[in-house]
N, C-alpha and C positions, 0 to 999 in steps of 0.2 A: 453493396454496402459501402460504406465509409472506410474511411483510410486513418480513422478516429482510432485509440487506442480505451476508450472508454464513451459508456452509452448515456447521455449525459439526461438528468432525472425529467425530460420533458418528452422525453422519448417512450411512448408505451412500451412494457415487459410482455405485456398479453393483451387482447382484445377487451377485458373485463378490466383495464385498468385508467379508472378516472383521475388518479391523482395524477398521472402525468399529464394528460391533458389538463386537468384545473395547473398544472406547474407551468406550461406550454402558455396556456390564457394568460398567465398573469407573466410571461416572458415577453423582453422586448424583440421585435424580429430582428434586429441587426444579428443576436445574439444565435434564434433559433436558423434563420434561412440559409445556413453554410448546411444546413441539416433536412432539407428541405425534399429533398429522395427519401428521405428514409422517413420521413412522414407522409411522403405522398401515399408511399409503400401502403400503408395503411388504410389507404383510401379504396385495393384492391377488393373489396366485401364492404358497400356502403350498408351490410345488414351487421356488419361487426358495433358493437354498442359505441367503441371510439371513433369509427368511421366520419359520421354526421359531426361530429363535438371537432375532431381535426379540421373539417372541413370549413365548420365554423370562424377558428381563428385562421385558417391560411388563406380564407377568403380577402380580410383585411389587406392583405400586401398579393393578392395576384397576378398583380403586372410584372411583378416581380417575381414569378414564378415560371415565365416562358419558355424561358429553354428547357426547362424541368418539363412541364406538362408537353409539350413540344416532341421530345424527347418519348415520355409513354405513346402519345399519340400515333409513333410509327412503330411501335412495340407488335407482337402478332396476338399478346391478351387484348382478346376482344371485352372480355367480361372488366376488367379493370378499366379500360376506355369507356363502356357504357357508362359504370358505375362513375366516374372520373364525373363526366359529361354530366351524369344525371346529379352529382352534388356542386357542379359548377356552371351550369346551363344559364340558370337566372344571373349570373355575373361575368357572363361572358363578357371581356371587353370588345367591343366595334373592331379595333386594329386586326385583332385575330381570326377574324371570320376565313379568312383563307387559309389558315391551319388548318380547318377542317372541310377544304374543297376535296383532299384525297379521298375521304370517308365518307363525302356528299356523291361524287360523282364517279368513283371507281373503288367502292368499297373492296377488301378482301373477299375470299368467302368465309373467312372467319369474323370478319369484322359482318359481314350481312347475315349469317348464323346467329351473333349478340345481338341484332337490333341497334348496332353503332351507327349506320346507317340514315336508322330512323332519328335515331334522337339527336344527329348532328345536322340533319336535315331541318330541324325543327330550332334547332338557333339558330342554323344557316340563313333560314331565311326569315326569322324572327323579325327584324327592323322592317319589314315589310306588312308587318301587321295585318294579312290577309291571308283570313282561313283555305282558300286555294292553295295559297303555297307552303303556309306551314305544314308539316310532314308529308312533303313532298319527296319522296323517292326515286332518283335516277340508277337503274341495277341495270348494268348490261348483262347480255344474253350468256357472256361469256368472261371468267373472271381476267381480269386486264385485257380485257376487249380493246382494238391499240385506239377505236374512235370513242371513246369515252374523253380524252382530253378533247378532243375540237368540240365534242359536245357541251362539256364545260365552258369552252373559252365563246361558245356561240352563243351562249344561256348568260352567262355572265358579263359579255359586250352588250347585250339587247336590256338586259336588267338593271343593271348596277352603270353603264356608263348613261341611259337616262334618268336622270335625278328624276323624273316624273312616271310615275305608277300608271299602267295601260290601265285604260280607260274600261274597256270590257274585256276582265280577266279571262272566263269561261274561252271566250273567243283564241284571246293568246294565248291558252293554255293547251288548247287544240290544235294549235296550228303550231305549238311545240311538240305536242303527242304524236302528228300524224304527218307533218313535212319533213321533221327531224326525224323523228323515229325511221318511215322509211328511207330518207337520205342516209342516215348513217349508220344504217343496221341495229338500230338499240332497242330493247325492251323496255318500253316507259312506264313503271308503275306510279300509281298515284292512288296516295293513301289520305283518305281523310281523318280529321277528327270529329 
């Protein structure tokens, strides 16, 4: 919590309460984002009726939210991560995609318990606009398995440093499943949609 000595009226009281959120909409962010934890808070049960509606206005000023979201992202709530991810996924900005290489490629096993996993996999490799890799899952065998990094940094050299998309995925995809996998001891799952 805040180091606030009063909970200022944009701030929800309970879960069932709209008027702070309609107070919130109609506040300017300079005002709200000192307060920007304690909204996020909120965001823990995107099944809470103010969950979605918070998310809605904090989405406008997101960039401006990184070290906040930054911050939950290394949290051991998986469920608030999913939820986070799942009301912030379609506005993920580009810069941040490597805030979630921890949760793409060495999940916890609380974070692979929630499906954090899955759904960071799926912006992960969003810009890439091919159903092969979208929900793409890398789970080693073993949680902080110590070759999970080289594995990232091999996957992410080969990917992201050619600006040009391989030509026959299936092929790459296989020959990431079964020369890496057994190089570097990992479990390669791959999940479609």
């Amino acid at each position: 919590m805040s180091m606030y000595f009063f909970r200022p009226p944009f701030i929800p009281k309970d879960k069932h309460d709209d008027l702070a959120v309609d107070i919130l909409a109609q506040t300017e962010a300079e005002i709200w984002l000192p307060f920007a934890h304690e909204l996020l808070e909120w965001l823990q049960d995107r099944n809470w009726p103010v969950a979605p509606l918070i998310a809605e206005v904090l989405k406008e000023e997101l960039p401006q939210l990184e070290k906040e979201i930054a911050h939950i992202l290394q949290t051991e709530d998986g469920h608030w991560k999913y939820d986070l991810l799942m009301l912030f996924g379609p506005d993920w900005p580009p810069s941040w995609r490597q805030m979630l290489a921890p949760l793409v490629f060495r999940p916890s096993r609380l974070d692979w318990e929630a499906e954090v996993d899955q759904i960071a996999s799926e912006i992960y490799f969003a810009p890439f606009d091919m159903e092969e890799v979208q929900g793409l899952s890398w789970r080693p065998m073993e949680e902080g398995h110590p070759l999970a990094e080289k594995l990232q940094e091999r996957f992410s050299a080969e990917l992201l440093a050619s600006q040009e998309e391989p030509k026959n995925w299936p092929k790459w995809r296989g020959r990431l499943q079964f020369e890496l996998a057994e190089e570097l001891g990992l479990d390669i799952l791959v999940h479609y949609h």
